[in-house]
N, C-alpha and C positions, 0 to 999 in steps of 0.2 A: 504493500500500500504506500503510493506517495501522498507525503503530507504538504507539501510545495510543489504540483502540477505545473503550474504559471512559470517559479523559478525554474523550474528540471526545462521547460521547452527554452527561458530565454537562454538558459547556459547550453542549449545544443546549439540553435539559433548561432551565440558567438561563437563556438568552437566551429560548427560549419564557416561561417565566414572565415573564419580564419585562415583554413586549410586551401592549396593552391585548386584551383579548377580545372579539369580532366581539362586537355586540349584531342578536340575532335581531329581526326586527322582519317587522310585519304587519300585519291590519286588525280593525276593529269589524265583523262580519255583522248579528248580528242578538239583540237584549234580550229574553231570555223570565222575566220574572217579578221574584227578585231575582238573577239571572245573566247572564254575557255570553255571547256565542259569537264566537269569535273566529279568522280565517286568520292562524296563528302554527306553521309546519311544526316549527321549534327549540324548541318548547316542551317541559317535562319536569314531573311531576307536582311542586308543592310551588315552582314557579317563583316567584319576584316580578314581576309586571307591570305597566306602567304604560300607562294610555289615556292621547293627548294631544288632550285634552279641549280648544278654544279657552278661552284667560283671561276671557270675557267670560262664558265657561259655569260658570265652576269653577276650570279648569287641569288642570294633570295627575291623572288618579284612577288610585290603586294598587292593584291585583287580588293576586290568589293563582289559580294552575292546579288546580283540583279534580277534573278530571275529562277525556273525550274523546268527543265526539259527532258520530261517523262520520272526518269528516276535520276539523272543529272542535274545538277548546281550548274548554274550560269555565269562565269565569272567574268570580271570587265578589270582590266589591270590599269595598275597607276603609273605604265613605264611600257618600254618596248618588252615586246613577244620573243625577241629572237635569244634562241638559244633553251626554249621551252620545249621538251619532247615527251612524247607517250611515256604514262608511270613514274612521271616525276612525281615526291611526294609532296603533297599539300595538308596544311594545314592550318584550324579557324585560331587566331587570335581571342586571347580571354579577352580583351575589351574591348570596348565601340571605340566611332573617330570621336575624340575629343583633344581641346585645344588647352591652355596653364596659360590663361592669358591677365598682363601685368600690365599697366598703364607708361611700365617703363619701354614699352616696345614702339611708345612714340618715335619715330625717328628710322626705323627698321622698315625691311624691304624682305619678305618673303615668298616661298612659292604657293602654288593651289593647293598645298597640305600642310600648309604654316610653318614650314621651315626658312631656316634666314638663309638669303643665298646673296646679302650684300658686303661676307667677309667682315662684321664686324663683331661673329664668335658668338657663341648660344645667348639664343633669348630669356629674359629673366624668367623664371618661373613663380607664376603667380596662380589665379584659384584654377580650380577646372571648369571647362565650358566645354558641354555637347555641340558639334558642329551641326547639326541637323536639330537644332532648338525649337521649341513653339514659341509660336505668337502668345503674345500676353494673350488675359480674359479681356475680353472686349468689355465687358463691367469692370473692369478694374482699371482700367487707361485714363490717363488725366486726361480734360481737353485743351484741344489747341486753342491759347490764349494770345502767343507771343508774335512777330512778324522774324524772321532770320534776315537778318543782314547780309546780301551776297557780295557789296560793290559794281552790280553789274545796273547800270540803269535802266535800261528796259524792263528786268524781271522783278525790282526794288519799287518801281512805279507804276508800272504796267499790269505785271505778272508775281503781285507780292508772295514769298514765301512764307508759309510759317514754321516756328519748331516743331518737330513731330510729323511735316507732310512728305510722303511721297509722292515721285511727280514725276514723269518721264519726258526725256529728250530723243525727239523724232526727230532723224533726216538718214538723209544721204550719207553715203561714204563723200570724204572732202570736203564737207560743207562747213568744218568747224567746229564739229563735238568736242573732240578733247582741247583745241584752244578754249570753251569758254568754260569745261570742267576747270582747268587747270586755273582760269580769273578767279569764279567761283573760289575751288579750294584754299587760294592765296588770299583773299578780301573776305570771305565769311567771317561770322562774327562766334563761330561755332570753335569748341576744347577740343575738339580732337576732331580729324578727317581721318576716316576708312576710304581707300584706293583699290578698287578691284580692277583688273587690266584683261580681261576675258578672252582667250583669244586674242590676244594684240601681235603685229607683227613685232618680231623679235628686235628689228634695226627703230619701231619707234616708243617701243620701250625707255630706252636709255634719253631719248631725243624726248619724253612726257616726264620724266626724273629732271632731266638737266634745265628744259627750256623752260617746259610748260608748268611744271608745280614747283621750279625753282629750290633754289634756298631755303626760305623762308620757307614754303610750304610744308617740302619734307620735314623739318623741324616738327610741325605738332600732327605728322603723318604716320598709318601704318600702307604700305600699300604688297597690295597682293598678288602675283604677278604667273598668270599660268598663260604663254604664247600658244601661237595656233600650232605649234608642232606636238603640241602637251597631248595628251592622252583625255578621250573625250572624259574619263573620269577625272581629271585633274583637274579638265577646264569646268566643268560642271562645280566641284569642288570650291575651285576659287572664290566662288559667289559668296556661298555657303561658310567658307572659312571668312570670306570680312564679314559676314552678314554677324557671323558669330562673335569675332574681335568687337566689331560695335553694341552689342548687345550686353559684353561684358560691360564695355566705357558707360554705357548709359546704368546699366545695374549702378557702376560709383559714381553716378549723379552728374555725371557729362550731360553736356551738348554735345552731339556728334552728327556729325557729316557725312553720309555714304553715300560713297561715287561709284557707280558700276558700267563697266562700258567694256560689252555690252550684253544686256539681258538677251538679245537676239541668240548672240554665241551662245550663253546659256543654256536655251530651246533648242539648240542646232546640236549643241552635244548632250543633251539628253533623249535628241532625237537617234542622232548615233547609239546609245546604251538600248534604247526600247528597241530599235530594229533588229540590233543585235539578239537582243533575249527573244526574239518571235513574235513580237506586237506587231497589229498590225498598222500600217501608215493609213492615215484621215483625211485630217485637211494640209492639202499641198504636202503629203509625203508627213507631216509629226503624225506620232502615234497619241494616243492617248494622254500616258505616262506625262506627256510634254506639257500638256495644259494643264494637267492636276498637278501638278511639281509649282509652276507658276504663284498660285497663290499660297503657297505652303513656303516658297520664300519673301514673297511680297510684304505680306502681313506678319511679319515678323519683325521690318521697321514701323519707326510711328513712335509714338509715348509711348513711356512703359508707366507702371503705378506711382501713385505719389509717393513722391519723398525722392522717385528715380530723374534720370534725365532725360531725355529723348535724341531718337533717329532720325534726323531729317534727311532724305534717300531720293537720289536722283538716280536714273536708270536711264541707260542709251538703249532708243530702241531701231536699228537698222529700217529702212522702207525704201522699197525697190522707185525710184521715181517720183512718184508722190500718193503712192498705193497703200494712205492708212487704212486701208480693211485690209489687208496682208494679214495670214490670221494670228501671228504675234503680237503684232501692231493693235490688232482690233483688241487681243484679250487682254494685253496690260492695259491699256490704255481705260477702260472695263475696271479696274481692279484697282488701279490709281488718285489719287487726288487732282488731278489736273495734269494737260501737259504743255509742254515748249514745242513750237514744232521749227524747227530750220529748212527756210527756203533755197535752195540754188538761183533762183533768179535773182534773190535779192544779196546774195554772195556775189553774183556778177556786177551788180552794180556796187560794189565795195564796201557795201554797208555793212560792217562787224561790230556787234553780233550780228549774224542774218535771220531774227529771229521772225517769223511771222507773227504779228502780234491779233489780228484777226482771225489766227486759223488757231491760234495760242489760249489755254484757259488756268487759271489756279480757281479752283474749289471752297479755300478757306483766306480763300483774300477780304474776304466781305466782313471778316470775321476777328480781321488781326488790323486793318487798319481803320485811320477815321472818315468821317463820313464826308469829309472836306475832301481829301485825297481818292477815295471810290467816284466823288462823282467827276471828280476830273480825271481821273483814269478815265471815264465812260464818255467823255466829248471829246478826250484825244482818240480813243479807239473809234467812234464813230466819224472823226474827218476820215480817220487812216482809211476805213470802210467805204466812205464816200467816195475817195478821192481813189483806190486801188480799182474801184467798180467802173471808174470811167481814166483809169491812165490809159488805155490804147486811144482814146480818143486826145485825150489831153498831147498824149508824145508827138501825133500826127497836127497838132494844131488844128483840129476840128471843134474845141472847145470854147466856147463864145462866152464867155463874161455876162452875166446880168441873166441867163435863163433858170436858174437854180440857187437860192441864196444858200443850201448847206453846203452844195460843191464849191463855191465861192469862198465860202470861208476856208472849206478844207484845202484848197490850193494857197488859199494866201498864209496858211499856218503851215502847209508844209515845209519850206525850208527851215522853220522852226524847230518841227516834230523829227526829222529824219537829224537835226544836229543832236538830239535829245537822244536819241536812238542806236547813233553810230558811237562807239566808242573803241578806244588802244583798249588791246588786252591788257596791257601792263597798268592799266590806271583802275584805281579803285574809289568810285565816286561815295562820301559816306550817304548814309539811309534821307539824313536830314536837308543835305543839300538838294539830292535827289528826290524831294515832296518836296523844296520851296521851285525848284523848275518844274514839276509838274502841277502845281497850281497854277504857277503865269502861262502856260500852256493852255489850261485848262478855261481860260476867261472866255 
């Protein structure tokens, strides 16, 4: 007879804990494409796995469980295949991906599975943090009260941000994404920037470090760096891994900044892992997996509970042309706070930023500034509307003075509005100055 039931269960409870966890283990079958197949009964989706690849081939290569095919594990590796043959053995790692992430890793440059690869020797180790985190309770988020200072004038008067919104940047390849990330990053009024580089070509990597987030930036920066040669789990990763580093900064009560460029890549190498594992392709070739993965990183910036700090999340979203129903395009944009969209035409006429400000929305601008500033936002945007609805006529001189008093006006405010609008990247206009020119504007 036990006389302490309760006590006898919690002292098995620690002694279990205590003792190390069987490692599940198995074999290599068979490589179809960029995937393994692997005899691994213990396997669970979301596992870590490691091949023991001979050291003369590589050494160990680490996987992720994606999938099940029939009585095979699905694996999706974090490196190259080569040197992986039948009956290598495999086996599941005792823990998940998790990150030790320290507020002292400001300054640091890592890869898409959080390791430093800027040579300046191991990162501090600080709490733990799941890379694959939840979104806060939607009951528990503070609301967005504050406006975020970017230095950029068009988005500061135009298109106000707040702490805690996310928001996407639509264009083109060339049009200026990462020049006006890199303004952003440098002139925000935010404790720390998170840098995600998704997919980036390798050669402008170095050229977004040096030029475009500068000195100054990397200073209160972490950024994350998984190239387009990376491994579609790496680059998937990448996201997932700032998303994570910033989730920590805001748990210690940060403002933080999350840069991702771009969410597109994102989609594109999860569309790689889903085909791999047998999914089938939907819309335009993504599987499924693609659009459910979306908001399950999305909603994971924004506020976190009181007393914490907030994610303010900017997201690049690639669009073929001027193709916003592209159906990446269509589904963040869906799941977003508002977005920025960049023109090409208006990059041809040299106006930087080239942001469209009519095709342009934020969500919670109504919310963060005053009502002096709202309504002269809404007479500058409405000459820009006037006056864009009739520029082919206006270019060609078919335009006659005295038939329209609101196009009247919006041509004689233009050279006004487009001074307002174009700015050096390198200049960071503050918030205050930027609402006394968009009232005189606004008259």
């Amino acid at each position: 007879m036990v006389d302490d039931p309760e006590g006898l269960r919690a002292r098995l409870r620690s002694r279990l804990a205590e003792e190390p966890a069987a490692t599940a283990r198995g074999k290599v079958r068979a490589v179809t494409g960029l995937s393994l197949r692997a005899v691994l009964p213990a396997a669970r989706i979301g596992d870590v796995v490691v091949v023991e690849r001979p050291s003369l081939r590589g050494g160990d290569l680490a996987c992720e469980v994606v999938g099940f095919d029939d009585e095979d594990a699905v694996l999706m590796p974090l490196g190259a295949l080569a040197g992986v043959g039948p009956d290598d053995p495999v086996r599941v790692e005792p823990t998940g991906a998790e990150l030790f992430v320290d507020d002292r890793w400001l300054g640091r440059i890592v890869d898409g599975l959080g390791r430093p690869i800027d040579g300046q020797g191991p990162l501090p180790r600080g709490r733990s943090t799941p890379v694959e985190g939840r979104p806060p309770n939607p009951l528990a988020r503070k609301p967005i009260e504050r406006p975020l200072e970017t230095g950029v004038r068009a988005l500061d008067g135009l298109l106000t941000l707040a702490e805690g919104q996310r928001i996407g940047l639509f264009a083109g390849s060339g049009v200026g994404k990462s020049t006006l990330l890199g303004a952003i990053a440098r002139g925000c009024a935010a404790d720390a920037v998170v840098v995600a580089l998704v997919g980036e070509r390798g050669r402008e990597v170095g050229e977004f470090l040096e030029h475009t987030l500068g000195e100054d930036g990397r200073k209160k920066s972490v950024v994350v760096v998984a190239t387009s040669d990376a491994s579609a789990l790496e680059r998937l990763r990448a996201a997932q891994v700032a998303t994570a580093i910033a989730e920590r900064l805001r748990d210690d009560g940060k403002s933080v900044l999350l840069l991702v460029d771009s969410i597109t890549r994102f989609a594109r190498a999860q569309r790689e892992i889903g085909l791999a594992a047998g999914e089938p392709p939907t819309r335009r070739g993504y599987p499924p997996s693609a659009f459910a993965l979306l908001p399950k990183l999305l909603e994971r910036a924004g506020c976190g509970p009181r007393g914490s700090g907030a994610i303010t999340a900017i997201y690049t979203v690639l669009i073929e042309g001027s193709d916003m129903e592209e159906p990446i395009a269509d589904e963040v944009r869906g799941i977003l706070d508002g977005h920025v969209v960049l023109d090409r035409a208006i990059a041809a006429r040299g106006r930087y930023p080239a942001i469209d400000v009519s095709a342009s929305l934020s969500r919670v601008m109504d919310v963060v500034v005053t009502k002096e500033q709202l309504a002269a936002a809404r007479v500058v945007r409405s000459r820009l509307a006037a006056y864009e609805q009739k520029r082919d006529l206006i270019s060609i001189g078919a335009y006659q003075r005295g038939h329209d008093a609101e196009l009247d006006r919006a041509v004689a405010a233009m050279p006004a509005i487009d001074a307002f609008l174009k700015q050096d990247p390198k200049q960071a206009v503050p918030f205050a100055e930027t609402a006394r020119a968009l009232a005189a504007l606004g008259r």
